[in-house]
N, C-alpha and C positions, 0 to 999 in steps of 0.2 A: 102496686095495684094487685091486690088479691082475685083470685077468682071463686063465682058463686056456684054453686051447686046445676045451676039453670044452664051457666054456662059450660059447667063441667058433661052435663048430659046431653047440650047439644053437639060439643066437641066428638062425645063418642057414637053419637049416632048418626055423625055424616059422616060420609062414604066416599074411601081413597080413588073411588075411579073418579069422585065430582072435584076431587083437589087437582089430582093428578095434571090434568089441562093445562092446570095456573101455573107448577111447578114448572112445566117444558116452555108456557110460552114465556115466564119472568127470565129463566137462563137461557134460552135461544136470544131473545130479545139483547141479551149482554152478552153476545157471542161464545156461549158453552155450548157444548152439546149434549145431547139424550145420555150418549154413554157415559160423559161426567156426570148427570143425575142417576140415573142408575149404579153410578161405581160409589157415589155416596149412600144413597138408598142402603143398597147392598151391607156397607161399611156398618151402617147403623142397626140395619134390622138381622142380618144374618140371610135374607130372602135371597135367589139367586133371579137369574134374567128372567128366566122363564117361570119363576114364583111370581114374580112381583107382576107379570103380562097378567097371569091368569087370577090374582088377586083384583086388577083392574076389572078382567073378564063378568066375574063373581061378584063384584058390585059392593065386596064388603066393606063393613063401617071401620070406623077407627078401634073401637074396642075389640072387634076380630082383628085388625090388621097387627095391634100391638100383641095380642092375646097370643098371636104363634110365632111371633117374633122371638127371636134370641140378641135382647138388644146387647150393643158390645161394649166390655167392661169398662170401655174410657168414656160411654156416653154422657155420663154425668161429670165431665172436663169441660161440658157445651155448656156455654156460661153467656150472661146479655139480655140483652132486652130485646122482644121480638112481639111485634102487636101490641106492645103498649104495657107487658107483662116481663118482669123480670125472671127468669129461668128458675133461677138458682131458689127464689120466693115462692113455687108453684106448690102448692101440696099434693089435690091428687095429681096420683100417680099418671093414668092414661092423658091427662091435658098436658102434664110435662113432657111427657113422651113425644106429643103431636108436635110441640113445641121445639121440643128437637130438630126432628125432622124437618118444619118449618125454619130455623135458624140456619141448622147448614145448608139446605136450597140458600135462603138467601145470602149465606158466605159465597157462597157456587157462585153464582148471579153477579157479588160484589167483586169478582175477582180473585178470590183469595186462590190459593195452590189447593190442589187435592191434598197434600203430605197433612197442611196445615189443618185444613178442612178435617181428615181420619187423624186426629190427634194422637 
């Protein structure tokens, strides 16, 4: 399933503090904790503890969020299907990226190891 442009610009104009919520209650709910979402966060985006609060804070969208990121050079190792959207198939750039991010929470959530998870 390809993605369309409509969907590509709603992707970057919603806003990691409205995700954020989903992220902590989908892996609390499977008994992870905050610091394992953050120690991937971190992994992916380059962001530290107190980047990513105050990114929450600031309310920005994903095309800021990814835009100062330093994402890390095995991110494109994150491979699968996630919302109905094969990874590896994505073009733009910033919907893959979110994509990421979305796939290793839900690694996190599935159980998998951090080691496994920071490929």
């Amino acid at each position: 399933m390809s993605t369309t442009s409509h969907h590509d610009e709603k992707i970057a104009k919603m806003s990691f503090a409205s995700v954020y919520p989903h992220y902590v209650a989908k892996v609390e709910k499977k008994g992870r904790t905050i610091a394992e979402l953050h120690k991937v966060i971190e992994w992916l985006t380059g962001y530290t503890e107190s980047q990513i609060q105050q990114l929450i804070l600031d309310k920005v969208n994903f095309s800021e969020f990814f835009s100062k990121a330093q994402l890390h050079r095995n991110a494109e190792l994150i491979k699968g299907t996630i919302c109905g959207y094969r990874i590896e198939e994505i073009e733009n750039a910033l919907t893959k990226q979110v994509r990421y991010l979305d796939k290793i929470v839900d690694e996190l959530a599935k159980g998998k190891s951090l080691e496994k998870i920071m490929r």
